[in-house]
C-alpha positions in Angstrom: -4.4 6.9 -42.0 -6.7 9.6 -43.1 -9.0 9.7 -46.2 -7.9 13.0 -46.5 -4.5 13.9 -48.0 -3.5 17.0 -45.4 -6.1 16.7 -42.2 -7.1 19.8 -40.6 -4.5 20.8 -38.4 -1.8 20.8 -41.4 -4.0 23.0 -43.6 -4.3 25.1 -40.8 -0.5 25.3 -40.5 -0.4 25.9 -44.2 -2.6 28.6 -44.7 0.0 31.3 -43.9 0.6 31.1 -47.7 -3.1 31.5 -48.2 -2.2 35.2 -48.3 0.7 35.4 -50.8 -1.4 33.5 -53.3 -4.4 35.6 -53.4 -2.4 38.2 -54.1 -0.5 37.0 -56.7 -4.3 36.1 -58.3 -5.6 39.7 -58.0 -2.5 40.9 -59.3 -2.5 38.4 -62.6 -6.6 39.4 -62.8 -5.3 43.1 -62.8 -2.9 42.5 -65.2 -5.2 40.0 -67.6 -8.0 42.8 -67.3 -6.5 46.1 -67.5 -3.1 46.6 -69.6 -0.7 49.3 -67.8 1.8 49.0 -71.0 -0.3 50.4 -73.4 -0.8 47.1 -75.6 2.9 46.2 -75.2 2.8 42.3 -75.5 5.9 41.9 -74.2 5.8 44.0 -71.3 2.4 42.3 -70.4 3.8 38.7 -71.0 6.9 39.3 -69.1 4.5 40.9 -66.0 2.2 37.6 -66.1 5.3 35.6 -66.3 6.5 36.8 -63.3 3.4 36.4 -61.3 2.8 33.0 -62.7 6.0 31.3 -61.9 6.3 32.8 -57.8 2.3 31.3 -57.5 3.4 27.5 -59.0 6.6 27.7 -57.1 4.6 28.8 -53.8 2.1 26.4 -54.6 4.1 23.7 -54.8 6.2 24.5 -51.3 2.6 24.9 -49.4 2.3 21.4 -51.3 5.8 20.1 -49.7 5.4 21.8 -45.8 2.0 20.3 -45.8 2.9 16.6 -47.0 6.4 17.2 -44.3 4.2 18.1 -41.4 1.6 15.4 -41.8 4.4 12.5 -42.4 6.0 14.3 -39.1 2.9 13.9 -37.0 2.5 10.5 -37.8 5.6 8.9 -37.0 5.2 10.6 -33.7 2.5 9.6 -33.1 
């Protein structure tokens, strides 16, 4: 067993969702900094909500795949 959580062949296999998250950060940074509703808290709430909940949820499935490919390689192995 590793000291690592993921080793570096699973992050490697997980990094396609590298991508997708930095996006979703420079779009919540563009947001946060520059407000396209005209001071409509609502609008601007509802905006970060939506980028917000898509990262965690991505977040947590890169979490998942990498955890399900590293048990997988090691009960092959």
């Amino acid at each position: 067993m590793s000291k690592y959580l993921l080793d570096r062949q699973t992050v490697l296999d997980v990094t396609v969702n590298i991508i997708p998250l930095l996006m979703l950060v420079f779009f919540f940074i563009l947001f946060a900094l520059y407000d396209p509703y005209l001071k409509n808290t609502f609008m601007l709430g509802m905006s970060l909500f939506l980028l917000i909940i898509p990262f965690v949820f991505l977040l947590l499935l890169t979490y998942a795949a990498g955890r399900t490919i590293e048990r997988e390689e090691e009960q092959t192995d």
